[in-house]
Structure formats: C-alpha cells, structure tokens
TORMAR-720144 format. One record per residue: residue in three letters; z, x, y of N, C-alpha, C in turn. Coordinates in pm, whole numbers, padded with zeros to 5 digits, always signed. Layout:
<sites>
AlaZXYZXYZXY...
</sites>
This chain:
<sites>
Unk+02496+01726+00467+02557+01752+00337+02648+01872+00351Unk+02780+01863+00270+02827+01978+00322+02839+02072+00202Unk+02851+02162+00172+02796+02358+00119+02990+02367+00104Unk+02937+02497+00025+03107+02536-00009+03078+02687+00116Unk+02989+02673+00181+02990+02785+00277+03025+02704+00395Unk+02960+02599+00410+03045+02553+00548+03141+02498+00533Unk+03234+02470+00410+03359+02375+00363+03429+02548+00387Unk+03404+02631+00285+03470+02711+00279+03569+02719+00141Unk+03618+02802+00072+03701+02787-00028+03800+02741-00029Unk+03861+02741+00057+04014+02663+00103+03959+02512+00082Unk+03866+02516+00190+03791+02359+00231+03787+02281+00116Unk+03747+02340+00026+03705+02263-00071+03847+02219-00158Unk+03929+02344-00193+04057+02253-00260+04217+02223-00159Unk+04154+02212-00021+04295+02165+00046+04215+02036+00159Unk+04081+02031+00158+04067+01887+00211+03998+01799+00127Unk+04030+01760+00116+03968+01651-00038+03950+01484+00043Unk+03941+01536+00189+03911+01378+00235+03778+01385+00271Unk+03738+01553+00260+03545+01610+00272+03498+01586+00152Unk+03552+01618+00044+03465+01602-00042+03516+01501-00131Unk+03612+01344-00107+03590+01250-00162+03457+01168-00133Unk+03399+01195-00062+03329+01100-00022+03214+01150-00087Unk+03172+01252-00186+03035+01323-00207+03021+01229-00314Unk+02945+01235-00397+02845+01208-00506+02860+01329-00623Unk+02887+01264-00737+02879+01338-00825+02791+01487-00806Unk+02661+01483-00790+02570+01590-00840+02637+01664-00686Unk+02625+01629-00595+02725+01710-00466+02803+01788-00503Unk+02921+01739-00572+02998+01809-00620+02997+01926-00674Unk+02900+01876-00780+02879+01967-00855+02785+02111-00819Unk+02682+02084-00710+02631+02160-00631+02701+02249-00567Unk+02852+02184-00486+02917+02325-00439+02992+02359-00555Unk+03018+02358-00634+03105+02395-00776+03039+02507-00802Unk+02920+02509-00818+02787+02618-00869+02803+02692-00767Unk+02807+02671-00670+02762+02784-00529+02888+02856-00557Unk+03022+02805-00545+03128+02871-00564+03141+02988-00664Unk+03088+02930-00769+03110+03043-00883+02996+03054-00867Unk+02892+03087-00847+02761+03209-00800+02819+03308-00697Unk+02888+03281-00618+02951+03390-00482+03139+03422-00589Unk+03184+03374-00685+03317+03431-00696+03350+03575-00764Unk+03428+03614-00733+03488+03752-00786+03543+03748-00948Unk+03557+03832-00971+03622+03828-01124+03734+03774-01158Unk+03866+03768-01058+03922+03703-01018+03932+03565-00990Unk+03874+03485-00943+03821+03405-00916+03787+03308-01015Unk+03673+03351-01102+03628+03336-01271+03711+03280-01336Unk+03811+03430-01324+03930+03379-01441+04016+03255-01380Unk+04023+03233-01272+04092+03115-01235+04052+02964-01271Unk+03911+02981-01267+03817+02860-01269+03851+02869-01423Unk+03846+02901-01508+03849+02910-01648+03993+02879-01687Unk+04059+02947-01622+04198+02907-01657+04222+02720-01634Unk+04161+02729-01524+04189+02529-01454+04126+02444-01567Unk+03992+02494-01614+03907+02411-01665+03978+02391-01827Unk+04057+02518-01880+04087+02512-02018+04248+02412-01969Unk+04331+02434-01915+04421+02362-01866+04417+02215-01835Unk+04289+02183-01788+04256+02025-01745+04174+01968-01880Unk+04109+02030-01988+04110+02033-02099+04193+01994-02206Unk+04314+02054-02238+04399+02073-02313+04538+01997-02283Unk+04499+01934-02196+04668+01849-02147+04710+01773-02308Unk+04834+01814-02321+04881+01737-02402+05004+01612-02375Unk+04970+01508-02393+05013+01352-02369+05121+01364-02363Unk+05177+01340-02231+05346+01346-02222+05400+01181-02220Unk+05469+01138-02301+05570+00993-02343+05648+00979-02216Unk+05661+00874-02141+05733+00821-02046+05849+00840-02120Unk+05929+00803-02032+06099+00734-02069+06105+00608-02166Unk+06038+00551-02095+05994+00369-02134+05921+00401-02269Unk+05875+00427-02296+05793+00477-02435+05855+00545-02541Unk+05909+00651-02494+06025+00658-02593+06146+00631-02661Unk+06182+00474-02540+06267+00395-02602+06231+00300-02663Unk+06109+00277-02630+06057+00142-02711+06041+00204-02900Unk+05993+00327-02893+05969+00389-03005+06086+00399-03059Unk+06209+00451-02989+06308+00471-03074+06362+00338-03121Unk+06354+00197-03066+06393+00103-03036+06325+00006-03209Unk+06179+00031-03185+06160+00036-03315+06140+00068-03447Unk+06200+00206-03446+06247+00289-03549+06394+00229-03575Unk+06473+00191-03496+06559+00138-03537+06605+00041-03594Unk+06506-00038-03529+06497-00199-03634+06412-00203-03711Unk+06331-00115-03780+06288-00085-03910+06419-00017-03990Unk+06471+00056-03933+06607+00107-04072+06683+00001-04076Unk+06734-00074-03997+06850-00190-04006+06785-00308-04061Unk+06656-00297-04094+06586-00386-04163+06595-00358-04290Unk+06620-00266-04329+06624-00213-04483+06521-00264-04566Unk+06369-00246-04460+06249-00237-04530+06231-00107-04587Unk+06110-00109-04693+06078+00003-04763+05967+00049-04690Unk+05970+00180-04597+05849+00254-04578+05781+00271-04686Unk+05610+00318-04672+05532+00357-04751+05473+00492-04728Unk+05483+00581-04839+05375+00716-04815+05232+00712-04785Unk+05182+00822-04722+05053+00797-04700+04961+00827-04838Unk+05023+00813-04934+04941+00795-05065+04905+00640-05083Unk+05054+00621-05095+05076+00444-05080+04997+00358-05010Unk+04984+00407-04851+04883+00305-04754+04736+00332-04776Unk+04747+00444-04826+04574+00440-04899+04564+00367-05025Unk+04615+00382-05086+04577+00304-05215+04575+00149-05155Unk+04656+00099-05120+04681-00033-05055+04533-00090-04960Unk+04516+00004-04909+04424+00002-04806+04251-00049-04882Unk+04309+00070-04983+04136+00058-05064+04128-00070-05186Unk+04245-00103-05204+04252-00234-05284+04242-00361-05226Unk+04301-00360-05084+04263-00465-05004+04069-00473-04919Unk+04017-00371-04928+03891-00351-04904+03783-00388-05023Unk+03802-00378-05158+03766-00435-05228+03699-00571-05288
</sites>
C-alpha cells in the first residue's frame, strides 16, 4: 500500500498513475497523513483547493450559448407573449387544481 511518506508530496499530486489505482478509503488515508504532517502553509492551500473545487461556477460552451441565443430569438420573432413569474404561478396552481 502506498503512504504519502513513501509517495511523497510531489508523489502524490504529479503521479497520479500511483494513486489511480487506490481505493477510495486509500485515498483518503494519505489525504489525512498529509494534513496531519502539513505546515500552515500548506493548510491554507488545501482549503483554498477544497473551497475552489467547491464553488466552480458552470461555464456555457460556445454551442450552448448559441442554441440559447438561437432560441431567444425565435421567441421574439414569434411575437409570443412572455409571462411574469406571478403569471406562471398562478397558471401553475390553477392547472394543479
């Protein structure tokens, strides 16, 4: 089994062909060892990654944003009537009825 002492800190985030092959709780075993031995420094890094890999916010392809604009457009040249979100509630709760 391999340890983040015999991987090493590098080991662990520049060969990832050692530790694809582990098992979840593995993983997570040298994860712990790591931050039991890290510096303050260190800490803040792990914290920084974890709130970052957290918080991703959804980036729209190319392709996605033309399809969107694509049908925003043939809703106006349709010269349908949008509805407010007062509107689709009321609608909503009358058709549930």
């Amino acid at each position: 089994m391999f340890t983040a002492k015999r991987l090493g800190l590098a080991g662990m985030f520049c060969n990832f062909d050692k530790t694809f092959f582990m098992g979840f709780a593995e993983k997570k075993e040298i994860i712990m060892e790591i931050v039991r031995n890290a510096d303050d420094k260190l800490l803040g890094l792990i914290i920084a990654l974890a709130n970052e890999y957290n918080h991703q916010e959804y980036q729209f392809s190319e392709e996605e944003i033309k399809k969107f604009e694509e049908s925003r457009d043939e809703f106006y040249a349709s010269g349908k009537k949008g509805f407010t979100v007062e509107e689709s509630l009321k609608s909503l709760k009358e058709k549930l009825k």
